[in-house]
C-alpha positions in Angstrom: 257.2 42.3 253.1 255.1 42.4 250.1 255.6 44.5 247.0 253.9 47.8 247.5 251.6 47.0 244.2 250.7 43.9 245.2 250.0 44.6 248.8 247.8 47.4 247.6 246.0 44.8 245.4 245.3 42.5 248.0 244.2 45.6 250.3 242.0 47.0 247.8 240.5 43.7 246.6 239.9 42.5 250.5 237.9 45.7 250.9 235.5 45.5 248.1 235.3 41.9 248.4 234.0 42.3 252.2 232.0 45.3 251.4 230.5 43.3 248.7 230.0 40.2 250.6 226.5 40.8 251.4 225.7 40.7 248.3 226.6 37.2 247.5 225.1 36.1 250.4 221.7 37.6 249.6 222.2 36.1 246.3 223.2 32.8 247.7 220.1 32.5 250.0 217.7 33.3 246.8 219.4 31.1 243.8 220.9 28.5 245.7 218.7 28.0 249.2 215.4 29.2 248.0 216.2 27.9 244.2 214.3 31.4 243.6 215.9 33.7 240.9 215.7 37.0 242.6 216.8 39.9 240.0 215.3 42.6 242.4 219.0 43.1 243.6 220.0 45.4 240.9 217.4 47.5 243.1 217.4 47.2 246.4 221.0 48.0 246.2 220.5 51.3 245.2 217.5 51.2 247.8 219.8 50.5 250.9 222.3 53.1 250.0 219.3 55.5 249.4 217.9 54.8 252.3 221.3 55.4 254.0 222.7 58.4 252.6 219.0 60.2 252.6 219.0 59.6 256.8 222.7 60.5 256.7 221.9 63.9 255.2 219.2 65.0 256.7 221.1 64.4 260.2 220.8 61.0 261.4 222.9 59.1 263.1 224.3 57.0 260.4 224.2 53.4 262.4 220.4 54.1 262.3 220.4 55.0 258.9 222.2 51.7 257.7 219.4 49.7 260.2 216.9 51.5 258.4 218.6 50.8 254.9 218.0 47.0 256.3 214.7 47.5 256.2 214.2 48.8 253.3 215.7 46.1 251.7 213.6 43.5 253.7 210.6 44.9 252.6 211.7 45.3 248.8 212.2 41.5 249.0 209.1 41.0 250.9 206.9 42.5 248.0 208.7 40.2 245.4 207.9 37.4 247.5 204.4 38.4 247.7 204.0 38.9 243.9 205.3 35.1 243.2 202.9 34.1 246.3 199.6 35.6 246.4 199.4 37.1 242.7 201.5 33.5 241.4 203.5 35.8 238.8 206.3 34.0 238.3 209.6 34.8 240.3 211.7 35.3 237.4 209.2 38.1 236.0 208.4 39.4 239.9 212.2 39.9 240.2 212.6 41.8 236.6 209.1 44.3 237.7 210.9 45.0 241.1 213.9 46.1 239.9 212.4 48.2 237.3 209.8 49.9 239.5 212.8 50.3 241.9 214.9 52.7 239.8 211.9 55.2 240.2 211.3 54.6 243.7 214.9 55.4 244.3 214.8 58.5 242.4 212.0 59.7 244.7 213.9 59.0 247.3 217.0 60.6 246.9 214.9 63.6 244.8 217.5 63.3 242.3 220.1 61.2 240.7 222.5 61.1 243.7 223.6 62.0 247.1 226.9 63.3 247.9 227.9 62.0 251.5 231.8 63.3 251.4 231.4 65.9 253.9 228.5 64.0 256.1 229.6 61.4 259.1 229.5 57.6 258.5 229.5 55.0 259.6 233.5 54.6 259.0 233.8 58.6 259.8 231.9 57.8 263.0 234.2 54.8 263.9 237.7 56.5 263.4 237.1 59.7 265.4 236.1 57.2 268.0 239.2 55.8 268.2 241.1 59.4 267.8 242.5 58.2 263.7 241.8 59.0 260.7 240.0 56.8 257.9 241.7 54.6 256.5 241.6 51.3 254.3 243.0 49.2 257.4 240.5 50.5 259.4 237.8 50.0 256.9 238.9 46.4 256.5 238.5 45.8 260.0 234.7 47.6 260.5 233.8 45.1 257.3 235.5 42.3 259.0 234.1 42.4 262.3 230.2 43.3 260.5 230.9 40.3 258.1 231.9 38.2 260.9 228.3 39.2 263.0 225.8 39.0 260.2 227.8 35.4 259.2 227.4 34.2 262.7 223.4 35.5 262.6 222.7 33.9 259.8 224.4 30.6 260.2 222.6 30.2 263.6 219.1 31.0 261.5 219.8 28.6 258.5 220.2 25.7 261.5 216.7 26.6 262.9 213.2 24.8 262.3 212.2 28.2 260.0 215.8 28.4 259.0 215.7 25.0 258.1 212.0 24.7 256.4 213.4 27.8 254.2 216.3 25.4 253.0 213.9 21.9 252.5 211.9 24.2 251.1 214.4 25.3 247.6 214.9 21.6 247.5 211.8 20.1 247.7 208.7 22.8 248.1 206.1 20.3 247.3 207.4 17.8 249.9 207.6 20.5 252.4 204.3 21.4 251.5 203.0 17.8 252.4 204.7 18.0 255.8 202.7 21.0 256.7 204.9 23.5 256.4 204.1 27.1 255.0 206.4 27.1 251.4 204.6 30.7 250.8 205.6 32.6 253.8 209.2 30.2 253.7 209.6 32.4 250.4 208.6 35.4 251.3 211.0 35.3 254.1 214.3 34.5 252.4 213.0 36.9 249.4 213.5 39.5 252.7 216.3 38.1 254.2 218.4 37.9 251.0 217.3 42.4 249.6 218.0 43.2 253.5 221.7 41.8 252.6 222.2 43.4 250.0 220.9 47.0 251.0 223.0 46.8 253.6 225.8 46.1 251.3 224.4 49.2 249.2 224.5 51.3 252.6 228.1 50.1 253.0 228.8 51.0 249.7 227.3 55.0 249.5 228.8 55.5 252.6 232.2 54.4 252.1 232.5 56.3 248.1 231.3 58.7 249.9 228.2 58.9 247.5 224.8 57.4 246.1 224.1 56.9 242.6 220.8 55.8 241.3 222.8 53.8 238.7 225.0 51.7 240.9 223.5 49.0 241.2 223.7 48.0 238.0 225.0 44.5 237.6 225.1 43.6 241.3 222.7 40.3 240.6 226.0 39.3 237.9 228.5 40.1 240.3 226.3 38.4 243.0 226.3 35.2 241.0 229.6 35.2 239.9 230.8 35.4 243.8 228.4 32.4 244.3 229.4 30.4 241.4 233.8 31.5 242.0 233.0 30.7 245.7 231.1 26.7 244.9 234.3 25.8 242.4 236.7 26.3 244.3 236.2 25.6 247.8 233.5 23.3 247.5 231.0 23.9 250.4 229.3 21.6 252.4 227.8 23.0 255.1 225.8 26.0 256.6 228.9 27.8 257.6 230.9 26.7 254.9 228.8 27.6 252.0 229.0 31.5 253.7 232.5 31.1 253.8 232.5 30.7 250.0 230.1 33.0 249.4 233.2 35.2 251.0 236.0 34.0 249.2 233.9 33.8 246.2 233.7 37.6 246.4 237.0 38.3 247.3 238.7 35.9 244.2 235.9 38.0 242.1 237.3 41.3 243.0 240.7 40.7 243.3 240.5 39.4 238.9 238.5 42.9 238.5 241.1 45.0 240.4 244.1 43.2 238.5 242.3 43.6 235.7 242.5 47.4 236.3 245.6 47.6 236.9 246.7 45.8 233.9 245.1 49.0 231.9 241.5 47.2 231.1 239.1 49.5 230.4 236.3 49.9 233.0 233.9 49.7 230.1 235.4 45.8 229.9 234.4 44.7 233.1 231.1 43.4 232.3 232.7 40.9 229.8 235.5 40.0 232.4 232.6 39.1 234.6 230.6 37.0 232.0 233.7 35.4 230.9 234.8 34.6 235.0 231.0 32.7 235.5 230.9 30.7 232.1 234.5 29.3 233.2 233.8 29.0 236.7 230.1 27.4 235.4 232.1 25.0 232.9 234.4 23.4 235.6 232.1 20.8 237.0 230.5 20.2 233.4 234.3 19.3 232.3 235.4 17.4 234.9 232.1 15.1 234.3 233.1 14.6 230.8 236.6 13.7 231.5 235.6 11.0 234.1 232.8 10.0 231.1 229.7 10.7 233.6 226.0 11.8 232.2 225.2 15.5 232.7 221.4 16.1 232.4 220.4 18.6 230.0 220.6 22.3 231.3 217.4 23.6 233.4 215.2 26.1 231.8 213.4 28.5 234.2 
């Protein structure tokens, strides 16, 4: 048997980092599939658990609420798609005006600042009167697990598909793609979709497992997204479809589990954000050392 503190570390931290999941995935199919720096996930975070926890409120049945939450988050990543497509801003910039415009889209959405959902049924509420219990973090874990394990399965099929893979040639080589005929515009706009409808369902998740929705919760979900990304690449070295999710998984978990040990060492919350920053330059740094001490050539950093 485990310590009781550590066991609740690895509990806590196996939680958050399947809740959070999603969100390194959506950020894995935009920075490293799509080579497309999406920062419109800092809002369609908030969107999705809007969305959610509006629909909740007002009486819906909270798996359609979290479906619809999908959708908003696919058509928050549709319109950044479209502004680097059609009006050819570029996707840095379309990122940064979508999360910004976001923050007062969500406020009309919620009508205020937040959303309490403590008293309201959920999707984890829903799930453990089904089975006659109460809710618990073992039962969370397992609703994430078997989600995770659905959405992973979904999307590794897609990736192996003719669109699924045009979407990937296309982050690697758009204008060579583009020679062969295929449509590199509406390849963007899709995984621009594809990667918000992750992560407003991770924002869904999210409001209705705190048992609330903040208009200021997403901040920082494109760092932690990267840093899941980045954590996940070092160490486990991905080299296929399936295998690049994985990471994107443990990525998120080894993220979380630093920040809740971090916590528990008596950090204050008001630290995190440098924990993070510190956690990607190292992770970042890795491959770059290595090179240098087998005396390989590193190219000079890329500019967006």
């Amino acid at each position: 048997m485990l310590p009781a503190t550590i066991q609740g570390i690895l509990t806590s931290s196996l939680s958050d980092g399947l809740i959070y999941a999603f969100v390194a995935v959506g950020v894995f199919i935009t920075f490293r599939v799509l080579a497309f720096p999406d920062l419109t996930v800092d809002g369609s975070f908030v969107t999705g658990g809007s969305i959610a926890a509006v629909m909740i409120v007002s009486g819906h049945n909270s798996f359609l609420a979290t479906i619809a939450a999908i959708g908003g988050g696919l058509a928050c990543g549709a319109v950044t798609g479209l502004l680097n497509t059609k009006l050819r801003i570029t996707a840095l910039l379309a990122g940064i005006l979508m999360m910004v415009s976001l923050y007062s889209v969500n406020l009309r959405i919620m009508s205020g600042a937040n959303i309490p959902l403590l008293r309201q049924i959920t999707i984890f509420k829903s799930i453990a009167n089904f089975f006659g219990t109460a809710k618990s973090v073992i039962l969370v874990i397992g609703i994430l697990a078997v989600l995770a394990l659905i959405v992973f399965m979904i999307l590794n099929w897609f990736l192996r598909t003719e669109l699924g893979l045009a979407l990937r040639a296309s982050g690697d080589n758009e204008q060579m793609i583009r020679g062969l005929g295929s449509d590199t515009d509406k390849n963007t706009i899709i995984g621009c979709s594809l990667s918000n409808g992750m992560v407003a369902l991770s924002g869904a998740l999210v409001a209705q497992n705190q048992g609330f929705c903040d208009v200021n919760m997403g901040i920082g979900m494109i760092v932690m997204g990267l840093a899941a990304v980045i954590i996940g690449g070092a160490l486990f070295h991905p080299r296929g479809v399936a295998s690049m999710l994985l990471a994107a998984l443990g990525g998120t978990f080894v993220y979380r589990l630093f920040i809740t040990i971090a916590l528990r060492l008596g950090l204050a919350p008001g630290d995190l954000k440098l924990i993070t920053a510190v956690l990607v330059v190292i992770a970042l740094c890795i491959p770059y050392i290595q090179k240098k001490a087998r005396h390989e050539w590193m190219p000079p950093a890329v500019k967006f």
